[in-house]
LUMPALO-840275 format. One record per residue (C-alpha): residue number from 1; x, z, y; chain; residue in one letter. Coordinates in steps of 0.25 Angstrom, whole numbers. Layout:
+-------+-------+-------+-------+-------+-------+
! marro !  east !    up ! north ! kolvo ! lokol !
+-------+-------+-------+-------+-------+-------+
!   NUM !     X !     Z !     Y !     A !     A !
...
+-------+-------+-------+-------+-------+-------+
% end
This chain:
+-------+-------+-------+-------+-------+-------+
! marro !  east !    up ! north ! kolvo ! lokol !
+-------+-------+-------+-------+-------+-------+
!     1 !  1225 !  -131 !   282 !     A !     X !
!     2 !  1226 !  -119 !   288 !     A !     X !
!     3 !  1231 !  -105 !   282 !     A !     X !
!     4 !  1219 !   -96 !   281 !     A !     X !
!     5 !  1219 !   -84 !   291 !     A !     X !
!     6 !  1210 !   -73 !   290 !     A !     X !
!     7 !  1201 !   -71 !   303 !     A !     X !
!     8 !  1203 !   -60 !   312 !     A !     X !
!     9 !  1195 !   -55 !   324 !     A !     X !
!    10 !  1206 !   -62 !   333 !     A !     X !
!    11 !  1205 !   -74 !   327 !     A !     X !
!    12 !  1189 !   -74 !   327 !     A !     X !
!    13 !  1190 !   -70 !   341 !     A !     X !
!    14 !  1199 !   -82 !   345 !     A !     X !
!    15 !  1188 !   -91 !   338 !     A !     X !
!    16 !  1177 !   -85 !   345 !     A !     X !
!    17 !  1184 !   -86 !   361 !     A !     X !
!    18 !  1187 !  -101 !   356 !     A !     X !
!    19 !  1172 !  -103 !   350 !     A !     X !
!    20 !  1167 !   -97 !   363 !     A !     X !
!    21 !  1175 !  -107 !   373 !     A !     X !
!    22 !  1173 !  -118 !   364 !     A !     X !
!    23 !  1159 !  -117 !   362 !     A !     X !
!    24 !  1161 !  -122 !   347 !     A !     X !
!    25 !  1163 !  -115 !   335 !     A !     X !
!    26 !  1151 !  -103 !   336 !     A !     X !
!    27 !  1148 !  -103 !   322 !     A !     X !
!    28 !  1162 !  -100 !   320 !     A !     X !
!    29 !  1167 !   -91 !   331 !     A !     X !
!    30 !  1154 !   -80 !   322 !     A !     X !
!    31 !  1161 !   -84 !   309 !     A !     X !
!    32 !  1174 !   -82 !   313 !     A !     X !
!    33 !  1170 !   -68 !   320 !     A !     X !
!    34 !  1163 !   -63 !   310 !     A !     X !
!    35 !  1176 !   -68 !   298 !     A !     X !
!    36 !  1186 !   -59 !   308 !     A !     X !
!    37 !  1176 !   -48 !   308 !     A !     X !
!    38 !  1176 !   -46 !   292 !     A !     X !
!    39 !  1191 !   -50 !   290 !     A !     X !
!    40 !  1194 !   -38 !   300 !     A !     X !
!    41 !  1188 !   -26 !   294 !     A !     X !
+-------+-------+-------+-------+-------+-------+
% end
């Protein structure tokens, strides 16, 4: 099992580029942005 990490915008942001090239993974690429976005105020 992996370590839990909180999500930051540059993480988000490397999600999104790899859910944009892949295709896949839409529905994950808006949590992910939207997780970064509150963790980071």
């Amino acid at each position: 099992m992996s370590k839990k990490t909180s999500m930051t915008p540059k993480a988000a942001s490397r999600i999104q580029a790899a859910a944009d090239r892949s295709g896949k993974n839409q529905a994950f690429k808006s949590r992910s942005m939207s997780t970064a976005a509150k963790k980071g105020k």
